[in-house]
N, C-alpha and C positions, 0 to 999 in steps of 0.2 A: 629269352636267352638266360641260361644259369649265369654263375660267376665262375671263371675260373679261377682251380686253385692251387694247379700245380700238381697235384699230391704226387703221383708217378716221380716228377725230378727231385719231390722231397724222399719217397720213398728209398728214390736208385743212389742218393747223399747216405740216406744211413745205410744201405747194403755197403756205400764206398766204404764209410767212417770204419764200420765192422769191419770189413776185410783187412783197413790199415791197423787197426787196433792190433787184431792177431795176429799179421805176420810182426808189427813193431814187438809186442809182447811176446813172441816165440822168438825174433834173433835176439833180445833181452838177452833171456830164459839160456836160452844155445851158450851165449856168450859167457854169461857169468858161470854154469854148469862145464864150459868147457875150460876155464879158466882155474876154477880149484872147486873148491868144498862148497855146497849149497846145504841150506837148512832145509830142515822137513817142512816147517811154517812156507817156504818158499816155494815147494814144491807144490804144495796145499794150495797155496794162492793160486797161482799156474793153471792148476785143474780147475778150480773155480772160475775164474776169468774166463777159460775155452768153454768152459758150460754155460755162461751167461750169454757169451759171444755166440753159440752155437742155438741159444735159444732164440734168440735176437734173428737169426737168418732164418729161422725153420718161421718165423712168425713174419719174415717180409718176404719170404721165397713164393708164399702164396698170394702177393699180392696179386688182383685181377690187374694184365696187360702187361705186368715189369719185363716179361722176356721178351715182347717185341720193342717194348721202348727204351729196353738196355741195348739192343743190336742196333736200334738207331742212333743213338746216343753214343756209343763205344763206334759205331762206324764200323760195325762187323755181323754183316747178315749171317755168318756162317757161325757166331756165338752159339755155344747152347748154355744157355742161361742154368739151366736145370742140372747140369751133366757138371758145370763149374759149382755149385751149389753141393752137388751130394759128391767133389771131390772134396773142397773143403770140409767138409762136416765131417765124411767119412776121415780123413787124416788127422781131424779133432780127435774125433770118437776114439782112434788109435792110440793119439797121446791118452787121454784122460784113460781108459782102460790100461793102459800101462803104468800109469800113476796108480790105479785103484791094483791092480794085480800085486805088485812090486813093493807097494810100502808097506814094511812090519806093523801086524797088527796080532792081537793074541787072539782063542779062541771064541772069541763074541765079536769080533770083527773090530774092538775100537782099537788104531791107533797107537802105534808105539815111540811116539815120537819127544817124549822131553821127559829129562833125568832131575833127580833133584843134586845140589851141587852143596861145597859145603855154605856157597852163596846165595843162594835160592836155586832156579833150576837151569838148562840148559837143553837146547834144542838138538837132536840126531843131526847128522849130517852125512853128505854123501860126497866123493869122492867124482871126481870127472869120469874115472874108471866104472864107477856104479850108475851114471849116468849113460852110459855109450848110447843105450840102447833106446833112452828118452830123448839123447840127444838126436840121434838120427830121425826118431820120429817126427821129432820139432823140423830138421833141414825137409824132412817131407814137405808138411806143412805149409813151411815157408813157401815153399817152389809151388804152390797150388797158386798162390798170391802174386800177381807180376807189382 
């Protein structure tokens, strides 16, 4: 007899952990962007976070067994594991493409995001109006996540 180790209920802990991470980090995100002015540094963080997050799933999604021992565990033979899996990531993907589309950058691609001030510098900001359309992305996102 081997030992057991679990691995599956530790695996389907961090697919949970992930999923709360992103939907908590996108109502964040929603909230303060609907609320007034958000820094570019903040936006930047945002994309970064759903890339790590989304690297993080793509590397436990293929776990051997996770999608029949999430329908057991979740109490839903009619899950599809997979289909929940490349809705989230696809609704990543959408935020962070729109983060990469949307923020000024000059003709080499870097970044136009912080001014010098007569105090040192100061970060771009955006407007809850120039967010609309990240915001909405993010309310996707969220709703992929119960």
């Amino acid at each position: 007899m081997s030992w057991p180790t679990d691995a599956l209920d530790r695996v389907l802990t961090k697919v949970d952990d992930s999923m709360l991470r992103i939907k908590s980090y996108a109502e964040r995100a929603e909230t303060q962007m609907a609320a007034g002015n958000v820094s570019t540094s903040q936006i930047i963080n945002l994309r970064n976070h759903l890339l790590r997050e989304h690297t993080i799933l793509t590397e436990l999604q293929s776990y051997p067994g996770l999608a029949a021992y999430a329908q057991n565990q979740k109490g839903d033979q009619a899950l599809d594991v997979t289909a929940e899996f490349m809705a989230v990531k696809g609704a990543i993907t959408n935020v962070t493409d729109n983060i990469e589309s949307t923020m000024p950058k000059n003709a080499s691609g870097y970044l136009l995001m912080t001014k010098f001030t007569a105090t040192g510098t100061s970060d771009r900001t955006f407007s809850s109006e120039q967010t609309a359309t990240l915001r909405e992305l993010l309310n996707t996102l969220i709703a992929t996540v119960e």
